[in-house]
C-alpha positions as CSV (number, residue, x, y, z in Angstrom):
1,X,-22.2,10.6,3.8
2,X,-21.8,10.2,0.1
3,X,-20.8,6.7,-1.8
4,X,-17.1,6.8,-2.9
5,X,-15.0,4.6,-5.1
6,X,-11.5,3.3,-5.1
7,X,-9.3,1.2,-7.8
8,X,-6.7,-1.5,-6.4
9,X,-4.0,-1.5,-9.4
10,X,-0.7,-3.3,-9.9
11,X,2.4,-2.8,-8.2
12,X,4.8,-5.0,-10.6
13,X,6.5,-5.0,-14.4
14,X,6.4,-1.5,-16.0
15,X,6.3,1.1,-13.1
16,X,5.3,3.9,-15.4
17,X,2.9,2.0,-16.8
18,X,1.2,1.3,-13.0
19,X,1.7,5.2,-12.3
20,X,-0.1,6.0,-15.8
21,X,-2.8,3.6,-14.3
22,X,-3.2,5.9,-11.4
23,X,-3.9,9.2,-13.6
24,X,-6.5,7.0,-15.5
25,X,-8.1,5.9,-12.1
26,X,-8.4,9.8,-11.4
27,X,-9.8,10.2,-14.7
28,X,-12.2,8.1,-14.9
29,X,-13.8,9.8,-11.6
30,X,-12.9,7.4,-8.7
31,X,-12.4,8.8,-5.0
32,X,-9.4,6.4,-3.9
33,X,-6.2,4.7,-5.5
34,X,-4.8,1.5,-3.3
35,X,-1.6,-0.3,-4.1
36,X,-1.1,-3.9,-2.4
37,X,1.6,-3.2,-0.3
38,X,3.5,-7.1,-0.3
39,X,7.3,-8.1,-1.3
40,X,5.6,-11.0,-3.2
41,X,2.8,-11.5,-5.4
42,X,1.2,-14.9,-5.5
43,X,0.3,-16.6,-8.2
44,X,-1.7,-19.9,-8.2
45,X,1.4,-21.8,-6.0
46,X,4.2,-19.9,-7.3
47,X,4.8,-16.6,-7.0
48,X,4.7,-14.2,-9.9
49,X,8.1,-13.9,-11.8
50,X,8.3,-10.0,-11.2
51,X,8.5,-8.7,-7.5
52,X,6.2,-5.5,-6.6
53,X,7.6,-2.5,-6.5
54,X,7.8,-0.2,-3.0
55,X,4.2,0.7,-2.4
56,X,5.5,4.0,-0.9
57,X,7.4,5.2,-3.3
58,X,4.9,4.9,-6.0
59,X,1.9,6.5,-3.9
60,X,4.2,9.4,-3.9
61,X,5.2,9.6,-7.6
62,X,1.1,9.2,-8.7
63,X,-0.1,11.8,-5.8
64,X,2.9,13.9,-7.7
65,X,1.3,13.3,-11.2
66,X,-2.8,13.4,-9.9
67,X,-4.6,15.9,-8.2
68,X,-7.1,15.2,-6.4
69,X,-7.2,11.7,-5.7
70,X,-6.8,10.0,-2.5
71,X,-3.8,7.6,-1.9
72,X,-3.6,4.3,0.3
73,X,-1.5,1.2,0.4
74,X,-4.1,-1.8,0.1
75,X,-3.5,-2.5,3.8
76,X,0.5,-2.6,5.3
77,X,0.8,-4.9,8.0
78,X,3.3,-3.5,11.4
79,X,5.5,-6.4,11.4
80,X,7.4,-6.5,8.2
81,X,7.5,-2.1,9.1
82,X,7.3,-0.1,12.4
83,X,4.2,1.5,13.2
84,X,6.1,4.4,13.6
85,X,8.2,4.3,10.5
86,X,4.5,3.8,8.5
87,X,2.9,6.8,10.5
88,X,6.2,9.0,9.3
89,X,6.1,7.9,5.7
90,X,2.2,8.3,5.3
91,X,2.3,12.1,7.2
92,X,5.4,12.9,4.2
93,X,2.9,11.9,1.5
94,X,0.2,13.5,3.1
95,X,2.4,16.9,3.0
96,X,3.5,16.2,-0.4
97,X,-0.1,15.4,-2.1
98,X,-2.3,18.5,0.1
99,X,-3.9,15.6,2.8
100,X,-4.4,12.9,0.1
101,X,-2.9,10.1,2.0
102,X,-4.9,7.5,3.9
103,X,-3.4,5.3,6.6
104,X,-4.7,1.5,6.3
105,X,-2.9,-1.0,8.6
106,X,-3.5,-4.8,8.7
107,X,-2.0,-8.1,10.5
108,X,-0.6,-9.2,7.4
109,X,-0.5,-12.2,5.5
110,X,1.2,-15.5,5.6
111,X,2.3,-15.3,1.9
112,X,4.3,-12.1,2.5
113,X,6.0,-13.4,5.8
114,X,6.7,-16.8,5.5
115,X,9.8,-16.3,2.9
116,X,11.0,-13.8,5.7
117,X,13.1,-16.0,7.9
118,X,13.3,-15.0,11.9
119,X,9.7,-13.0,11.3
120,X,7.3,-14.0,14.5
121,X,3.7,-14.0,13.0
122,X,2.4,-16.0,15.6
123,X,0.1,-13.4,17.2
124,X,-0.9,-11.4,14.0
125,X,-4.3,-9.8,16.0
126,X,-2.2,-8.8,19.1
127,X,1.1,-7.2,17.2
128,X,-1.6,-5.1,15.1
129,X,-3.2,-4.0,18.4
130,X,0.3,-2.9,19.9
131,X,1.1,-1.7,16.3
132,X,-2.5,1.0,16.2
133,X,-1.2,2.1,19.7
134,X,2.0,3.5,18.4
């Protein structure tokens, strides 16, 4: 088992700009690209003033524009999305990039959920669970 090496980048303001990010990533030799996957990016106690952009939609459009890269969101959680509806997304980027996608689930966070009215986040550790089985 070799040592690999992945990049979080940005997911708000300039969207080309974040996909140009992603080429340089590849070029400078790392293994894996991550994108947070959140609807809000905190910032000290506000929240920054530009929202992310969809995490999915831009793993496509840089596995489009790299090569060889691997792809990943930087962790989606199975209650703001259905397990299934991740899986299904994740296996059409893996088709589109030749296997470069990367599944990585999480119980999400309180900052992403709490604006979200009627979303239970009660049981984070159990919904996960439920959510891998699917």
């Amino acid at each position: 088992m070799s040592l690999r090496f992945g990049c979080q980048i940005i997911t708000y303001g300039d969207i080309w700009r974040t996909i140009q990010y992603a080429v340089l990533v590849e070029k400078a030799g790392f293994d894996i690209v991550s994108l947070p996957d959140h609807l809000f990016h905190p910032l000290d106690e506000r929240f920054l003033k530009d929202p992310p952009w969809d995490v999915y939609t831009l793993l496509t459009a840089i596995g489009l524009t790299t090569k060889r890269i691997k792809l990943t969101p930087g962790v989606s959680d199975v209650l703001r999305r259905h397990p299934a509806t991740i899986a299904h997304i994740i296996a059409t980027i893996d088709q589109l990039t030749n296997g470069r996608a990367v599944l990585a689930l999480g119980a999400g966070e309180a900052f992403n959920l709490d604006p979200i009215p009627d979303v239970k986040w009660d049981k984070p550790a159990s919904i996960l669970e439920e959510g891998i089985k699917v």
